[in-house]
C-alpha positions in Angstrom: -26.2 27.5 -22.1 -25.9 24.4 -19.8 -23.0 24.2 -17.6 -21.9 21.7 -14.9 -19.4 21.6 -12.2 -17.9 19.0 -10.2 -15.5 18.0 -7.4 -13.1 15.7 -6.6 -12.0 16.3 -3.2 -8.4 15.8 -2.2 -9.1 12.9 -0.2 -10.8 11.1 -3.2 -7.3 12.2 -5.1 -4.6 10.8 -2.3 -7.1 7.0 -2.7 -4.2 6.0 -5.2 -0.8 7.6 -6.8 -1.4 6.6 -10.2 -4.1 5.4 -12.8 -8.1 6.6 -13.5 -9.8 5.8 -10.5 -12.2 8.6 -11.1 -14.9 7.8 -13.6 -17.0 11.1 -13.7 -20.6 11.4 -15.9 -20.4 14.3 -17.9 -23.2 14.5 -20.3 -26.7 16.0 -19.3 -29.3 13.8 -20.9 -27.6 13.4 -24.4 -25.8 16.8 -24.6 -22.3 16.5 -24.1 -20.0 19.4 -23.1 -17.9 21.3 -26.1 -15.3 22.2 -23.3 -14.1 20.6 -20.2 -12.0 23.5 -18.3 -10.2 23.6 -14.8 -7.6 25.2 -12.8 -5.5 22.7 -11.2 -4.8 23.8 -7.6 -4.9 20.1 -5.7 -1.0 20.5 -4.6 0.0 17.5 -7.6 0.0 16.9 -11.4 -3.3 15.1 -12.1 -4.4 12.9 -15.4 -7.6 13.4 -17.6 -9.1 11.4 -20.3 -12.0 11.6 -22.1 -15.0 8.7 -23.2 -17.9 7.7 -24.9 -19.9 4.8 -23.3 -18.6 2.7 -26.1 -15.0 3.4 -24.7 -16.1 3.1 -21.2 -16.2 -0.5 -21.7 -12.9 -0.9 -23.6 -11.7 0.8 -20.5 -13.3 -1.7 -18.1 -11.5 -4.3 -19.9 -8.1 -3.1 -20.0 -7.2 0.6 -18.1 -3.7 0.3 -19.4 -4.0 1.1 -22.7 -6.2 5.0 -21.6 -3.2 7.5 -21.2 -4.2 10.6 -19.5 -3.3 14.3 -20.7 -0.7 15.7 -18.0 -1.8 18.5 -15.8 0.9 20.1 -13.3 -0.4 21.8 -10.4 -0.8 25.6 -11.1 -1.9 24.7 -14.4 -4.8 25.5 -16.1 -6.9 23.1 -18.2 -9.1 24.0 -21.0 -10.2 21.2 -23.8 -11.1 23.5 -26.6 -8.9 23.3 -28.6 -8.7 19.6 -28.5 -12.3 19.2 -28.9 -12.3 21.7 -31.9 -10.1 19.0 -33.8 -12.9 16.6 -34.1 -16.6 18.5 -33.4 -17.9 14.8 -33.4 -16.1 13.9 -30.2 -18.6 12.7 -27.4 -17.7 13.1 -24.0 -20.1 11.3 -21.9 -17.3 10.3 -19.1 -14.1 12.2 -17.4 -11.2 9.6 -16.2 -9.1 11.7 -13.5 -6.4 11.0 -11.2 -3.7 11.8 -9.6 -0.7 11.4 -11.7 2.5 11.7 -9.0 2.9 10.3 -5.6 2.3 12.2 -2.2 -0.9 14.1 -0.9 -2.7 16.2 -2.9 -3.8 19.4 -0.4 -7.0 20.8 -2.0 -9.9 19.8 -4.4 -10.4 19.7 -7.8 -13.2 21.9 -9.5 -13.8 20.7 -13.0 -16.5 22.8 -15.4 -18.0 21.0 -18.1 -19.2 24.1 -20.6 -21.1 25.0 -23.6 -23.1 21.7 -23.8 -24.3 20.3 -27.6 
């Protein structure tokens, strides 16, 4: 089974309060992850969003209308269950951000999983 992990490092969170600023690749060659699953421990609520490359562009044009999916801090993350509502989803792209003012304290470990 392919996995990957990635990191967003508190000082890439504290660049802005609010919004996607982080555009993360997700898919290995044309697989695409069945599961996207973190702990949040960064110190703040963060935002993430799911895309295709098709949406990636929609989102170039116009950010405000991509609203993220809430995490508080001491929160854990897991897509399953979301992703089990539509098998056809493809997730190429994670959007993540911070989603609340003041500094978040530690980084972000995000595990894409169980790739199709």
């Amino acid at each position: 089974m392919n996995n990957k992990k990635f990191t967003i490092t508190s000082a890439e969170l504290n660049t802005t309060s609010t919004g996607f600023p982080h555009i993360e690749p997700c898919s290995i060659g044309t697989s695409t992850p069945n599961n996207i699953y973190f702990i949040n421990n960064c110190g703040k609520t963060v935002e993430i969003n799911f895309m295709a490359t098709s949406e990636k562009n929609e989102f170039t044009d116009d950010a405000t209308t991509f609203i993220g999916i809430p995490v508080p801090n001491g929160s854990t993350f897991s897509s399953k269950a979301i992703l089990e509502e539509s098998n056809a989803r493809i997730i190429q792209f994670l959007l993540v951000a911070k989603a609340e003012s003041g500094d978040a304290t530690a980084d972000l470990d995000i595990y894409c999983l169980d790739y199709i």
